[in-house]
C-alpha positions as CSV (number, residue, x, y, z in Angstrom):
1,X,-18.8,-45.9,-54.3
2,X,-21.1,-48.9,-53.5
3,X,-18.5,-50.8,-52.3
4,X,-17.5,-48.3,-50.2
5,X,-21.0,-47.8,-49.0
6,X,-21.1,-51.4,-48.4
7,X,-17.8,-51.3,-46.2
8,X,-19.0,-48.7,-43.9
9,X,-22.5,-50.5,-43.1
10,X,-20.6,-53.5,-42.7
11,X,-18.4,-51.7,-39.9
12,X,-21.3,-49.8,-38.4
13,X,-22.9,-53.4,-38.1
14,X,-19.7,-55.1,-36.2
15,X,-19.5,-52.4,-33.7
16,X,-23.5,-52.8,-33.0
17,X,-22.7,-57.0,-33.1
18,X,-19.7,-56.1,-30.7
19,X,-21.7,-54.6,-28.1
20,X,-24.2,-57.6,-28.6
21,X,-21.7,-60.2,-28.1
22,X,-20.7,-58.3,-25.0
23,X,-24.3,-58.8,-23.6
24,X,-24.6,-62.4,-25.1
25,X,-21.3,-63.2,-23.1
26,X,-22.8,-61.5,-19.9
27,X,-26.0,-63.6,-19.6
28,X,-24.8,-67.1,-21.4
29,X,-21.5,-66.7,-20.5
30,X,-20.2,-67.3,-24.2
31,X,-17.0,-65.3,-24.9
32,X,-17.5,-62.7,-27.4
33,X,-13.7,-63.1,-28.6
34,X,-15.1,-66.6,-30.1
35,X,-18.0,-64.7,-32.2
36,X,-15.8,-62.0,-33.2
37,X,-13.4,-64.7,-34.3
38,X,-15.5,-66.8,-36.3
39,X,-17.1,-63.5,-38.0
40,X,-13.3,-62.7,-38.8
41,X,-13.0,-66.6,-40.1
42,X,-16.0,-66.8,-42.1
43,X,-15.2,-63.7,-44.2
44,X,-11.8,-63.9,-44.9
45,X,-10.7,-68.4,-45.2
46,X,-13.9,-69.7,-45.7
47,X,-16.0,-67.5,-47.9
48,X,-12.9,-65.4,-49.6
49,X,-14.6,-62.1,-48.8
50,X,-11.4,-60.8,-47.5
51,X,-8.0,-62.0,-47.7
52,X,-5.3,-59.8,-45.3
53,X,-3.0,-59.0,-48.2
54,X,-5.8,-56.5,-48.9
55,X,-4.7,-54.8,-46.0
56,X,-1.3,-54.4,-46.9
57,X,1.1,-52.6,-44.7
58,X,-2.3,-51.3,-42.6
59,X,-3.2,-54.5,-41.2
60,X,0.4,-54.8,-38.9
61,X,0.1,-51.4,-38.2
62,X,-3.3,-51.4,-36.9
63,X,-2.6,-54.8,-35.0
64,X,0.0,-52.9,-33.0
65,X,-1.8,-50.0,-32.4
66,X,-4.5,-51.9,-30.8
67,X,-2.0,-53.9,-28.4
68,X,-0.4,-50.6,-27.7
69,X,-4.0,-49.3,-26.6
70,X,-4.9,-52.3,-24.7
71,X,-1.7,-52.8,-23.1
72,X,-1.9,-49.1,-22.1
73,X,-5.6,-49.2,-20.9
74,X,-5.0,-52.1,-19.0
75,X,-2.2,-50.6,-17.1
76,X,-3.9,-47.6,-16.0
77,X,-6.5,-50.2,-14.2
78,X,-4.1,-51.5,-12.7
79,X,-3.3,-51.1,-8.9
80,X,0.0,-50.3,-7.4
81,X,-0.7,-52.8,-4.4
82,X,-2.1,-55.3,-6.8
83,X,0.6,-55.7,-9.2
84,X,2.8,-56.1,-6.1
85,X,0.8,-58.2,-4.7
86,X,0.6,-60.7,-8.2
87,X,4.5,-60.0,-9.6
88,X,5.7,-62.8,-7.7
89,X,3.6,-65.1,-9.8
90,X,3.2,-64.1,-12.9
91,X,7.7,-63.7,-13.2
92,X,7.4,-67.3,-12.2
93,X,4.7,-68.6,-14.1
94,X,5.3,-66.9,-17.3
95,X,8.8,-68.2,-17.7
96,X,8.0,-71.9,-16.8
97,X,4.9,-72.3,-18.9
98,X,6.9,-70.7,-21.8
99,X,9.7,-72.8,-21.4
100,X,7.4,-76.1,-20.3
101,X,5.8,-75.5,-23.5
102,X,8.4,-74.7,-25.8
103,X,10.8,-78.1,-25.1
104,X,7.6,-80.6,-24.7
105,X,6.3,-79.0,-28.3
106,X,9.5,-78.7,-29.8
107,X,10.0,-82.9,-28.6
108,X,6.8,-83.7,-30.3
109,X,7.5,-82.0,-33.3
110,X,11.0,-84.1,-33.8
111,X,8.8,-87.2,-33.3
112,X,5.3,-86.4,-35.1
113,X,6.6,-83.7,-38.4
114,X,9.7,-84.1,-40.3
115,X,11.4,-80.6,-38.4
116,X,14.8,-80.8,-37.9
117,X,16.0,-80.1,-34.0
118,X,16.2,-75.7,-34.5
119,X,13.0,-75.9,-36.8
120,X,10.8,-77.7,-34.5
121,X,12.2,-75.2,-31.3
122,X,11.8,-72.3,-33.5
123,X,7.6,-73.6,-33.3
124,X,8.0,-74.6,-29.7
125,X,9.0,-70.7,-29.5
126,X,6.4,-69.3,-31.6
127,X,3.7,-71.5,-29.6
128,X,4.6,-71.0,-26.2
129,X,3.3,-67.7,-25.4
130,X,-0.4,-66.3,-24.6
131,X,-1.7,-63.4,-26.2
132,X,-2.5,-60.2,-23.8
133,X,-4.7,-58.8,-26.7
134,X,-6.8,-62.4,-25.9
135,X,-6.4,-63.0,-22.0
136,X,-7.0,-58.9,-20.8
137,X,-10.0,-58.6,-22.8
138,X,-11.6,-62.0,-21.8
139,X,-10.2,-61.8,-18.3
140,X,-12.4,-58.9,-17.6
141,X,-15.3,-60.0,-18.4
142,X,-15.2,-62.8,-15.8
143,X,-16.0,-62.7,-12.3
144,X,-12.2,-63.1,-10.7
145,X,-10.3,-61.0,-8.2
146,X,-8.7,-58.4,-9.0
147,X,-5.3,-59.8,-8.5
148,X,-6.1,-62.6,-10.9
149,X,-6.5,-60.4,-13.7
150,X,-3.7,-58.3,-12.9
151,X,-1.3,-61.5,-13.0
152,X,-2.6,-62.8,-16.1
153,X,-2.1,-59.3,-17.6
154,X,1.6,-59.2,-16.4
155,X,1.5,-63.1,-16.9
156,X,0.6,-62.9,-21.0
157,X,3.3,-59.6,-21.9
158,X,6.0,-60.8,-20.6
159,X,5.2,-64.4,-22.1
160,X,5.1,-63.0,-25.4
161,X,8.2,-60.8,-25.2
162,X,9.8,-64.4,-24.4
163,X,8.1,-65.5,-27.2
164,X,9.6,-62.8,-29.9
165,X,12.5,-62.5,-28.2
166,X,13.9,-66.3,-28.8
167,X,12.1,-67.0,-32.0
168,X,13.6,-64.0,-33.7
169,X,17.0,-65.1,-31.8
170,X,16.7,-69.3,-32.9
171,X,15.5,-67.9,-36.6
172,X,18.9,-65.7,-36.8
173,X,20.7,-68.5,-35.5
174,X,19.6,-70.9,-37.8
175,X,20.5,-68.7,-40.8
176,X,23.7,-67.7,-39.4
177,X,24.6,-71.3,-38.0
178,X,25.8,-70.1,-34.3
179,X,23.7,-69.8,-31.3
180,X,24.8,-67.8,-28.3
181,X,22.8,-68.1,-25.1
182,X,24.9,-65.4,-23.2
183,X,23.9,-62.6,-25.8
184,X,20.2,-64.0,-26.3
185,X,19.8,-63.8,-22.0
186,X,21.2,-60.5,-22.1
187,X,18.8,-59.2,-24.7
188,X,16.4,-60.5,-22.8
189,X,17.0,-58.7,-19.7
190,X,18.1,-55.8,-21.5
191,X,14.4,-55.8,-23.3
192,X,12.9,-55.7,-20.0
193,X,15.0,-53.5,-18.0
194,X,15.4,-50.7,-21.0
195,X,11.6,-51.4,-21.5
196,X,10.7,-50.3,-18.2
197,X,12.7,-47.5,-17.6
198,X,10.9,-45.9,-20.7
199,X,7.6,-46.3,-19.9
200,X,8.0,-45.0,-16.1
201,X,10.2,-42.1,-16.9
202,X,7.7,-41.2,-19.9
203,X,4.6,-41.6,-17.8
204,X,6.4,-38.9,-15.2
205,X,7.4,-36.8,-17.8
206,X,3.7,-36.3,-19.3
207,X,2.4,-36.3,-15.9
208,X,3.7,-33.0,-15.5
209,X,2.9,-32.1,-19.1
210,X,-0.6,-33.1,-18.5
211,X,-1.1,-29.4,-16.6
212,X,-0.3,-27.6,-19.5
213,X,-1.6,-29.8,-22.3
214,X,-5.0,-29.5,-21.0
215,X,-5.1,-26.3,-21.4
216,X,-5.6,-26.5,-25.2
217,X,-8.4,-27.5,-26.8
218,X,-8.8,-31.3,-28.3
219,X,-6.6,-32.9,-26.7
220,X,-7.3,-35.6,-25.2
221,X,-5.4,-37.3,-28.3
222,X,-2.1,-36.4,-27.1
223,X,-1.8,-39.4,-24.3
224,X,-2.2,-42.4,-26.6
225,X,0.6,-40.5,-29.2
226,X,3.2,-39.9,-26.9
227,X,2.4,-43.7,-25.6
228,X,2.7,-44.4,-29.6
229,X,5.7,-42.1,-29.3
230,X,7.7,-44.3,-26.5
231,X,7.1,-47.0,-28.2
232,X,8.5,-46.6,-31.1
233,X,11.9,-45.0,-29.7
234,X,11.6,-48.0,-27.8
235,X,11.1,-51.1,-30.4
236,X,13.4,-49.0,-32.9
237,X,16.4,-49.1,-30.2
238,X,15.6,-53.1,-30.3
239,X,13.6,-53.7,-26.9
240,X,10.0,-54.5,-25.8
241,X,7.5,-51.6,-26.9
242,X,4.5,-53.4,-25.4
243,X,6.6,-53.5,-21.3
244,X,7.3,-50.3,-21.9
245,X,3.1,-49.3,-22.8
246,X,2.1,-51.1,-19.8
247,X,4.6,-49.5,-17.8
248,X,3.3,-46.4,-18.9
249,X,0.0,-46.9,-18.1
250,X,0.6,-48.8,-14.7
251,X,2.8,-45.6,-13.8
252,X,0.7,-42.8,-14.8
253,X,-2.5,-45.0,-13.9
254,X,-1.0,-44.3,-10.1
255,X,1.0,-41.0,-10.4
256,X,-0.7,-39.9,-7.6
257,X,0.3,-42.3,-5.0
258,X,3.5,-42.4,-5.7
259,X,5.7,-40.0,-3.8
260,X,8.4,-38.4,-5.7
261,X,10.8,-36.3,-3.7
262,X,12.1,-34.1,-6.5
263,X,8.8,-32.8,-6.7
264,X,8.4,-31.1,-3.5
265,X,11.9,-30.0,-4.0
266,X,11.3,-28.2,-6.9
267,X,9.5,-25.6,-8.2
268,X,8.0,-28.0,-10.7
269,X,4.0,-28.7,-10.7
270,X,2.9,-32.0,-8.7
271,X,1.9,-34.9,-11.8
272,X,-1.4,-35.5,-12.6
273,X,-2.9,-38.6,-13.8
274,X,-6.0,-38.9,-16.0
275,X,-9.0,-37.7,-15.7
276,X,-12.1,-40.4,-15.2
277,X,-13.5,-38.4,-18.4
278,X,-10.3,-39.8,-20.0
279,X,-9.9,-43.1,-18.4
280,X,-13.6,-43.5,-20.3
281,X,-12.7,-42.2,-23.5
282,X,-9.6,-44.8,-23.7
283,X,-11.8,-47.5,-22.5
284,X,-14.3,-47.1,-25.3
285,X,-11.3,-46.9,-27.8
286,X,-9.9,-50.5,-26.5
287,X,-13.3,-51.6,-27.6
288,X,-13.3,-51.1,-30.7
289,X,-10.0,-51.9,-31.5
290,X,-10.2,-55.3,-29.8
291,X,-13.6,-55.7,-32.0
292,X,-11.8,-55.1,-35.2
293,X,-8.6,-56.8,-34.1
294,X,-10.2,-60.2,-33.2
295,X,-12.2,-60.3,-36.7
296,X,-8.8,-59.4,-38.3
297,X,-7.4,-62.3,-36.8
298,X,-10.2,-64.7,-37.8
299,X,-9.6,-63.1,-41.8
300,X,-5.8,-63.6,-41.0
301,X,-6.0,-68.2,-39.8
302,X,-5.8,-69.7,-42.9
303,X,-7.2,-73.2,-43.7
304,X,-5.0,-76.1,-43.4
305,X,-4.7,-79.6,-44.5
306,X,-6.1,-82.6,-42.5
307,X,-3.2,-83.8,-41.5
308,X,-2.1,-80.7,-39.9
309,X,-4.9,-79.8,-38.5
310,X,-4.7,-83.5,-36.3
311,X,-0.9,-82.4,-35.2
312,X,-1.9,-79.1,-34.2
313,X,-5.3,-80.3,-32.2
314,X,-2.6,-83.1,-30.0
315,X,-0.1,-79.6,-30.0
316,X,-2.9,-77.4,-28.2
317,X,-4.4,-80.3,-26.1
318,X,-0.3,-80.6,-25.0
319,X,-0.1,-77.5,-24.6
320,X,-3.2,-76.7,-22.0
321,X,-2.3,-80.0,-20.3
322,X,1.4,-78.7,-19.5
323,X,-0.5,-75.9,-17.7
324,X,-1.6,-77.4,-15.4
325,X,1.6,-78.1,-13.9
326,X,3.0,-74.4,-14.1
327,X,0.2,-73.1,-12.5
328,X,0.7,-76.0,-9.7
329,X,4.3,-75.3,-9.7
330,X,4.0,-71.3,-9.2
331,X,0.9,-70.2,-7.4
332,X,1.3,-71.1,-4.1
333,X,-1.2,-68.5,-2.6
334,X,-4.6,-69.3,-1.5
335,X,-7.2,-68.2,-3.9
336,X,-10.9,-69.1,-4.7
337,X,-11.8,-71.9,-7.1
338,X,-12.8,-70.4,-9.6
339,X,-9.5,-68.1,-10.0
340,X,-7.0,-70.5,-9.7
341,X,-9.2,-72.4,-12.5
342,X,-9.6,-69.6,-14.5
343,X,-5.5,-69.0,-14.9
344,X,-5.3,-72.6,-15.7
345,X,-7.1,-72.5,-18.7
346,X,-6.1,-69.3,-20.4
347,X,-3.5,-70.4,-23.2
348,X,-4.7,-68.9,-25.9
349,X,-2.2,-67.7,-28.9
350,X,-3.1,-64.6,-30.7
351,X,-1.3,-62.1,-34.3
352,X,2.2,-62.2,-32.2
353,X,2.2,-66.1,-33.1
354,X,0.7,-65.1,-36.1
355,X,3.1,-62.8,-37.3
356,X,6.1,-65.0,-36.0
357,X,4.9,-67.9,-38.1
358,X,5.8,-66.5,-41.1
359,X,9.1,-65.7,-39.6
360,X,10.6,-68.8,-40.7
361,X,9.4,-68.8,-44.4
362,X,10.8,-65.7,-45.2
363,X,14.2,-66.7,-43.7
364,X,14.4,-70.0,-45.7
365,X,14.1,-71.7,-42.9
366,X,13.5,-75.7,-44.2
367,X,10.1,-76.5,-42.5
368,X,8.9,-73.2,-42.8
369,X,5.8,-73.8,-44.0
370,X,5.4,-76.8,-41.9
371,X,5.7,-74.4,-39.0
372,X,3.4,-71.6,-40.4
373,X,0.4,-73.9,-40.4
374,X,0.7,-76.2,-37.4
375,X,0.5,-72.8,-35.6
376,X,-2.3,-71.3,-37.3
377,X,-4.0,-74.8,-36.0
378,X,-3.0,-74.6,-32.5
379,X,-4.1,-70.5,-32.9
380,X,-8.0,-71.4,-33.7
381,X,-7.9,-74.3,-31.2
382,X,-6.2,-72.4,-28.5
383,X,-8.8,-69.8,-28.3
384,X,-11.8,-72.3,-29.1
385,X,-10.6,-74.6,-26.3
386,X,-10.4,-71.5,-23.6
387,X,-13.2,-70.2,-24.6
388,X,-15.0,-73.3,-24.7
389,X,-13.6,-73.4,-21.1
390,X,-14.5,-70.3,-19.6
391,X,-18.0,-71.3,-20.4
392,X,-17.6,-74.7,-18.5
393,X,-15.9,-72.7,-15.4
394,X,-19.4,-70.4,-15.4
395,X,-21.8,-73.5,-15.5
396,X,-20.5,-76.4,-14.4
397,X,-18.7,-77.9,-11.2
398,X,-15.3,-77.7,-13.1
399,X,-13.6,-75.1,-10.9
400,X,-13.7,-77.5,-7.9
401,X,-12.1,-80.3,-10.4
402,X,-9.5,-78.0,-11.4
403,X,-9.1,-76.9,-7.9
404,X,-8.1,-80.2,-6.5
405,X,-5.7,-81.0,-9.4
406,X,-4.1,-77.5,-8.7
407,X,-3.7,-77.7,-4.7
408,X,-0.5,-77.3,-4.1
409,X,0.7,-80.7,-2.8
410,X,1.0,-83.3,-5.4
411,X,-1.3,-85.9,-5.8
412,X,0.6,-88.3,-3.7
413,X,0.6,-87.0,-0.6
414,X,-2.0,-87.3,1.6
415,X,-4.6,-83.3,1.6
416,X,-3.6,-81.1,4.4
417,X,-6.7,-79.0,6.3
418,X,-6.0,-75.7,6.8
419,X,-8.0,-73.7,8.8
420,X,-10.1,-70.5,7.7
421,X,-11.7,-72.7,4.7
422,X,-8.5,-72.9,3.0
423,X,-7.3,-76.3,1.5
424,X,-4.1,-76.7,0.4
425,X,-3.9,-73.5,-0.8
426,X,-7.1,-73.2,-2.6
427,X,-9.7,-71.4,-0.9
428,X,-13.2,-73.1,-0.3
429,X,-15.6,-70.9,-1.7
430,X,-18.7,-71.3,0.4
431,X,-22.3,-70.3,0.1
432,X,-23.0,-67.1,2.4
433,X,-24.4,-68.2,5.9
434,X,-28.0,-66.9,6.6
435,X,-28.5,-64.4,9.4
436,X,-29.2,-65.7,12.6
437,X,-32.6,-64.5,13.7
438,X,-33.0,-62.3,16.3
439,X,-34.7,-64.1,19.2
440,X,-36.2,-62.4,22.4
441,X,-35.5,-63.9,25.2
442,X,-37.9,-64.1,27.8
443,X,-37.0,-63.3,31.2
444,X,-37.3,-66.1,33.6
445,X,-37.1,-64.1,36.9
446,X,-40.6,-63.1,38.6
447,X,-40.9,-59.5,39.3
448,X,-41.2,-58.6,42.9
449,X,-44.6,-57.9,44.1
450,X,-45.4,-55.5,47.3
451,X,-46.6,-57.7,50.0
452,X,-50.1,-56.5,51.1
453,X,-50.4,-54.9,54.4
């Protein structure tokens, strides 16, 4: 029973620490994702508090219910006119840094480990996504447009369906000695397509529900299950259960703007989206989730030898370095300094790399273990290096360095002027001009006097 005791205090005190590392980040500008993750890293590899075999079969459970919730919370803020407005970019950029990533990794590893050709792409696969359940949370909490965010959300999914799509397919292909790219694109577009058709034609479907579930009592519970419940039709039929979560929540997050003609047709109610008491509630529950699921993470890095963790630092530094150039390469809309900086640093890996490490060793993949722990390197330096970053874009002049690296014409041509403040695509942000003063003018003219009789 004390233990137990001891357990629940030490929960109540990480949600009380959670909300303080929220106010922490909002004057000093220090991520809270970092604190959460060196609480989780302290506990678990370097004291031996915690190891995550304790958790069992509850620890990928609950890691998937808290990317389910946080896809799905982020969907419902996200605008119709928005995510058309930031689609473009994010189906360009998420492909190219993937795939930047993945060969110039994979390259490195041939030359600095001793991976054979499919081992050392299976790690350039594992590496070369982001992690939604890092960039939405941290995204937020910075000052950036509202279309920034939603391309980094769209951005970080579908770079880590890429991600588990072609690792799982280079992992089978290396046991089974044959690699076909026709059936791995096909998945691929299948995973999305499939995706995406569940999650709008579920969000429609409870949209209408919605009228009559309300009317019984406690039930604000029922959204996030039948989200659960797409889900999981969804992954079991072998396509991406996160696209089809944030397709849910993108749908139902605007059911009422969108027009659907078999409504008025019909003698069918007119969906309903949530309520704002609802939109709250869910809010509050991504919260806590994300606090617990970054400390899990931190329990989950192991420790690494020396030499691994000197691979893995070069790896990461590669890794935000080859970012640059995607970024260059696939926003070519003018945006302010500080946003077009901001998508430039956010590489961090999160549990999907995690739980894809350990892919290989339980395949008998040769190298496996090799693989496992460069990536739990590049993991902790990934998210120390953008947080470390973020904090460098709130205080220092570094947007306006990162903004002429990122313009779009490369650096030997000779910078273009655009007009409206806008320089090579990047847009000047400058300091409000003071009101002009109101000045009363004095009339020049005489007024007429009556001559005197």
């Amino acid at each position: 029973m004390e233990t137990v005791a001891q357990v629940i205090a030490f929960v109540g005190i990480l949600v009380f620490l959670a909300h303080l590392f929220t106010s922490i980040f909002s004057r000093t500008r220090i991520p809270d994702v970092l604190l959460l993750i060196i609480i989780g890293v302290c506990v678990g590899p370097v004291l031996g508090l915690v190891t995550p075999t304790e958790f069992g079969s509850i620890g990928p459970v609950f890691t998937t219910i808290t990317l389910i919730i946080i896809l799905f919370e982020s969907g419902i803020a996200l605008k119709l006119s928005m995510l058309r407005s930031a689609l473009g970019g994010a189906m360009i950029l998420a492909p190219l840094s993937f795939f930047l990533t993945m060969f110039v990794v994979s390259g490195l590893a041939i030359w600095a480990t001793d991976l054979e050709v499919l081992p050392a792409f299976i790690l350039g696969a594992v590496v070369g996504s982001t992690s939604e359940t890092v960039v939405i949370p941290l995204v937020r909490q910075l000052k950036v447009k509202e279309e920034t965010q939603t391309l980094l959300s769209v951005e970080s999914t579908v770079n880590d369906v890429l991600s588990i799509v072609i690792t799982v397919a280079l992992v089978q292909a290396y046991t089974a000695g044959t690699f076909e790219f026709a059936s791995v694109s096909g998945k691929l577009i299948a995973s999305f397509l499939v995706a995406l058709v569940f999650g709008i034609v579920g969000a429609l479907i409870w949209s209408v529900l919605l009228n009559k579930i309300r009317i019984l009592k406690n039930a604000i519970f029922t959204t996030p299950a039948f989200v659960f419940i797409i889900y999981g039709v969804v992954e079991i039929l072998g396509f991406s259960g996160p696209i089809a979560a944030l397709a849910f929540g993108v749908t139902i997050g605007n059911i009422e703007s969108i027009h659907i003609p078999i409504f008025k047709t019909s003698s069918m109610k007119e969906p309903v989206g949530l309520s704002e008491t609802e939109k709250v509630f869910f809010s509050e529950v991504a919260f806590l989730l994300k606090t617990f699921f970054f400390i899990y993470l931190g329990i989950s890095l192991e420790l690494i030898t020396s030499w691994f963790i000197i691979v893995a630092l070069i790896f990461t530094v590669v890794a935000f370095a080859l970012r640059i150039p995607a970024v260059k390469t696939s926003i070519r809309k003018a945006m302010p300094q500080k946003d077009l900086s901001v998508i430039a640093v956010m590489v961090p890996k999160g549990l999907a790399a995690v739980v894809l490490a350990s892919l290989p060793v339980q395949q008998g993949v040769v190298g496996g273990d090799t693989i496992k722990s460069i990536t739990y390197g590049i993991i902790v330096f990934s998210i120390i290096f953008t947080s470390i970053l973020v904090l460098l874009l709130e205080k220092t002049p570094l947007p306006k360095l990162y903004a002429r690296i990122l313009t779009p014409e490369w650096p030997w041509f000779r910078r273009k002027q655009v007009k409206q403040g806008v320089v090579e695509g990047v847009v000047e942000e400058k300091a409000p001009e003071p009101a002009p003063k109101n000045k009363v003018r004095r009339s020049t003219r005489k007024t007429p006097t009556r001559d005197k009789k």
